[in-house]
C-alpha positions, 0 to 999 in steps of 0.5 A, a space after each residue: 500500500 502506498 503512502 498518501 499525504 493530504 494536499 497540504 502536507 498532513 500525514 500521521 508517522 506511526 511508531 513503535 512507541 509514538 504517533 507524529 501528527 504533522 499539520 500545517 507546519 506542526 507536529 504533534 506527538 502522541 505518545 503510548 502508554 498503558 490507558 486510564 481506567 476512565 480511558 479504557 470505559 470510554 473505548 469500551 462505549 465506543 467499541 459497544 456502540 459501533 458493534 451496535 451499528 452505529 456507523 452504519 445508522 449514520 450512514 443511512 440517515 446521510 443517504 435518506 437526507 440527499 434524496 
């Protein structure tokens, strides 16, 4: 797969051990570690609700609203 950068330069560089977001001139970096408790509640709602269909009903309200 290739590589593909936004038409102004931004791109995410994914590490071992770190995430660089490059925006605008700007990186940002992210760094890995172990979640908190109340990071690791608010991953588990989200992957509850997308297992839920979330994106999909999403998905159909977008579709019914362009017709």
């Amino acid at each position: 797969m290739r590589d593909k950068k936004a038409e102004d330069g931004s791109h995410l560089d994914i590490y071992m051990d770190k995430y660089e977001l490059h925006q605008n001139g700007d990186v940002t970096t992210y760094y890995q570690g172990l979640q908190s408790l109340e990071t690791q509640h608010r991953y588990e709602k989200i992957n509850s609700a997308l297992k839920k269909g979330y994106l999909y009903k999403i998905m159909e309200q977008l579709t019914a609203e362009k017709r």
